[in-house]
Structures are given as C-alpha cells and as structure tokens.
C-alpha positions as CSV (number, residue, x, y, z in Angstrom):
1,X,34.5,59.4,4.8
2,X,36.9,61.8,5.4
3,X,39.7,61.6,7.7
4,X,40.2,65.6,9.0
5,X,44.2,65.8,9.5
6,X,46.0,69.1,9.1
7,X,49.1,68.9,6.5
8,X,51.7,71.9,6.8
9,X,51.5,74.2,3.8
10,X,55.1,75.3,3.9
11,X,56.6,75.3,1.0
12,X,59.3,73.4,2.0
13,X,59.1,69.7,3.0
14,X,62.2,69.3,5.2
15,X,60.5,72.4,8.2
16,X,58.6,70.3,10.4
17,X,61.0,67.0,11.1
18,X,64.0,68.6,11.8
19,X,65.7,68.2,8.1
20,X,64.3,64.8,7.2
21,X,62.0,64.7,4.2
22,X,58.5,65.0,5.8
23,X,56.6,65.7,2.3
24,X,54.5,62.4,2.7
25,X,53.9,63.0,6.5
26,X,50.7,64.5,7.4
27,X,49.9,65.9,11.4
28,X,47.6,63.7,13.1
29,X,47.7,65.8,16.6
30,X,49.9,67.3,19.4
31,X,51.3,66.2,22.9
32,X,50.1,67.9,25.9
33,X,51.1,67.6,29.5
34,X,52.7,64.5,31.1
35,X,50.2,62.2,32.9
36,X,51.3,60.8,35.7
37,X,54.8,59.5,36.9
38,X,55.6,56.6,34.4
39,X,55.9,58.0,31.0
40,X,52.3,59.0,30.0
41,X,51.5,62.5,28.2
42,X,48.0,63.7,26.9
43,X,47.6,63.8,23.5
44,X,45.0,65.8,21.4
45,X,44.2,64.1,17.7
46,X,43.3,66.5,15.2
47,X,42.5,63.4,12.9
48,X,39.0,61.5,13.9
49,X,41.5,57.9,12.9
50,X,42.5,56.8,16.5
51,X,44.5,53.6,15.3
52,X,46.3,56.6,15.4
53,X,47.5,56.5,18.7
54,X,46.5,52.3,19.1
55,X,49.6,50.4,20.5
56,X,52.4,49.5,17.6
57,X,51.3,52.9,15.9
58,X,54.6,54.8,14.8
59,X,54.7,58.5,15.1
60,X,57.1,61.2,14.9
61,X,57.4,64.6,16.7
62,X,58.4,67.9,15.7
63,X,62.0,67.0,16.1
64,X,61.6,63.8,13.6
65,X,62.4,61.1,16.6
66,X,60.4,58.2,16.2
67,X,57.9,57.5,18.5
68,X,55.9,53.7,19.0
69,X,52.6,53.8,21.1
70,X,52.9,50.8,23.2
71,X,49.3,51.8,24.8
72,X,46.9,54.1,25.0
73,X,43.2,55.2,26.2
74,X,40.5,57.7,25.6
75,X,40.4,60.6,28.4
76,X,37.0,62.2,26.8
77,X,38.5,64.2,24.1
78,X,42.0,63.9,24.6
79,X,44.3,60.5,24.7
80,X,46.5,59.3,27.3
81,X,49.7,57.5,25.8
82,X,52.4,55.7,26.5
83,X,55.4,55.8,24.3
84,X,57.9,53.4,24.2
85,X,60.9,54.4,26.0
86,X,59.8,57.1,27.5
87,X,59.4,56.2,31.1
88,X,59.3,58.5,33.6
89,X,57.6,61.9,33.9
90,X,61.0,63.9,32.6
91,X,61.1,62.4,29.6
92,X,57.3,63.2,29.4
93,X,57.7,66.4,30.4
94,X,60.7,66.4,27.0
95,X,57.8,65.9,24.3
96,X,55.2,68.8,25.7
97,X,54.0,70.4,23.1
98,X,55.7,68.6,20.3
99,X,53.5,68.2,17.0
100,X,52.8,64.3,16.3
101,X,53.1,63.2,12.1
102,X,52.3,60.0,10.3
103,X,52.3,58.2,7.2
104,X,49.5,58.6,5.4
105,X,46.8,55.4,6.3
106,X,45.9,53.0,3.2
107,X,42.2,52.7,2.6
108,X,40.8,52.9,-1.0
109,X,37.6,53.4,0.9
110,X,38.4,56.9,2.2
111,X,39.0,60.3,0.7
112,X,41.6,62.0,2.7
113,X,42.5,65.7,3.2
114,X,46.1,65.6,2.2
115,X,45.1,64.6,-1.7
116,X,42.6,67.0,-1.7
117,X,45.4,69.6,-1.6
118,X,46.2,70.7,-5.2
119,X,43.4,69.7,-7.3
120,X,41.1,72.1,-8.6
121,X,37.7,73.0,-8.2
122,X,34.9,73.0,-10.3
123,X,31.4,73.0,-10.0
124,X,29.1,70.0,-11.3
125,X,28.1,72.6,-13.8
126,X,32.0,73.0,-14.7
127,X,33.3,76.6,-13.4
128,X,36.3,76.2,-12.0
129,X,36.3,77.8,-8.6
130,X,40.4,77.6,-8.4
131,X,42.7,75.4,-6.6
132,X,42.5,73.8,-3.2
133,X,45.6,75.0,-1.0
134,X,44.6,74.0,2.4
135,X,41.7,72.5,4.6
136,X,40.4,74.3,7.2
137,X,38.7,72.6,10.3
138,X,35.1,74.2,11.0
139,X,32.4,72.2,14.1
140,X,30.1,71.9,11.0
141,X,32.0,70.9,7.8
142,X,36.0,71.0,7.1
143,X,36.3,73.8,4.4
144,X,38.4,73.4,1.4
145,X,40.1,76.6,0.8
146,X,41.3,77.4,-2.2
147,X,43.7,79.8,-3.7
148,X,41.5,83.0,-4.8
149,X,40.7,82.8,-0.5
150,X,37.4,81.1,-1.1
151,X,35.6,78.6,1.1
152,X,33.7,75.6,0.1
153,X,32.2,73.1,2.5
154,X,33.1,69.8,2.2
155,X,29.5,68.7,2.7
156,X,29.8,69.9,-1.3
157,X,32.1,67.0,-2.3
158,X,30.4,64.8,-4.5
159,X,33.6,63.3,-6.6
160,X,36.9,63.9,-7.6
161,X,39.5,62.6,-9.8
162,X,43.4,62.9,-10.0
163,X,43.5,66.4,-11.2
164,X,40.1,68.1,-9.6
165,X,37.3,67.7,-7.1
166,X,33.7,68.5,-8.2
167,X,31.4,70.1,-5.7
168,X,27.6,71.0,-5.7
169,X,27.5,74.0,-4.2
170,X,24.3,76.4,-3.4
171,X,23.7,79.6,-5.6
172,X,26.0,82.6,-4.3
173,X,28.3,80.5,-2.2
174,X,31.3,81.9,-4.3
175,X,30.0,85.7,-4.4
C-alpha cells in the first residue's frame, strides 16, 4: 500500500512553513471555502489516509500555524472540518486556500511516497533507470519520475531497499 501525498521538491526545507524547518513534513491536501457559519472549511486530501483529517489530527498550513481537527466528515470527495479555534466563518474564510502538512504516519506495513524520493531505480534485471525526484499523481497509477524525465508506474514496484527501488517494467517503457 501506498499512501499518494505530494512532498515539495524545493530545494530548500524552510519555503512552505513560513521559516520553520518543514523537511520532514509532507502535504496531505488543501483548504477550500468556508462551510457554513461556525468555523467549518472544505478540505481536499491529496493523500488516500483520512485519519488525516480524523478529530485530534494536528496539521499545519502554509503559514506553519498549528491546526487540531476537532471533527470532521466526508462531503463525497472533499472533507468538511472543523479546526479548533477557528469559530466563525472569518476565521474560515482566513485559511482558504492554505496548503495543509503533516508528520509523516508510522506504519512498517506501508511504503510511502516521500522515501521513495531519492533512491534509484533499477530494473529486476539491474539497469539503473536513474534517480527518483518526485511522484507524480496519474487516475491509473502514481508515476515515479525520475531525474533523466522518465516515468515509471508504480504498479512496477516490486521492492526496494534503503538506497534503490526495483521495478519490473514492460519492454520499451524507458525508450
């Protein structure tokens, strides 16, 4: 399992909270419009995890301010939440379109995006196919792209270790 979050590829760790170090933070989604009178935005997940937005879950926007779901619920696609201390539809309207970021989640069961970043690629037969530098999301399969601009399904994966991921890949994928 895979958990399909997007992870800046800035070179610099402090761009996306506002100066704090945000190098083990990974973007889980983004705030919409407010919802109502009494506090509640619309949030989009672009992670399929959503203990993301369960109550207690900490966030933090684009500004680095800490934000604590205190409850949430599915609106088809999209999530309606309630952060704590934010209260009334101004202070709604204050985090519209600000990016959400996370910790990363512990579970030795998953393979996550964000440590697929920087490993290289090699086929089961061993060429290397260059080094991962970002994921892309695609409807059929998140695409590991690496640095020569080349795309490779993750549908490919079949292990990886601490320095490279090995994919099984059809003949001409890389042509």
């Amino acid at each position: 399992m895979f958990e399909t979050v997007s992870r800046s590829t800035s070179s610099s760790s402090t761009d996306r909270l506002g100066g704090k170090d945000s190098s083990n933070r990974l973007e889980v989604g983004s705030i919409g419009k407010p919802h109502g009178l009494r506090g509640e935005v619309v949030v989009r997940l672009s992670t399929d995890r959503n203990e993301r937005v369960a109550p207690a879950a900490v966030l933090e926007d684009s500004e680095g301010r800490e934000l604590v779901v205190t409850n949430s619920r599915s609106n088809g696609t999209t999530w309606i939440v309630h952060f704590e201390g934010i209260d009334d539809r101004d202070d709604a309207e204050s985090l519209r379109g600000s990016v959400l970021f996370a910790e990363p989640l512990a579970d030795p069961s998953v393979i996550w995006i964000h440590d697929l970043i920087g490993r290289k690629l090699r086929e089961v037969d061993g060429t290397p196919r260059g080094t991962v530098v970002a994921v892309q999301q695609n409807p059929a399969s998140d695409l590991m792209v690496t640095d020569s601009g080349a795309l490779c399904p993750l549908t490919f994966y079949v292990e990886h270790d601490d320095a490279e991921i090995v994919v099984e890949t059809p003949p001409g994928l890389f042509e």
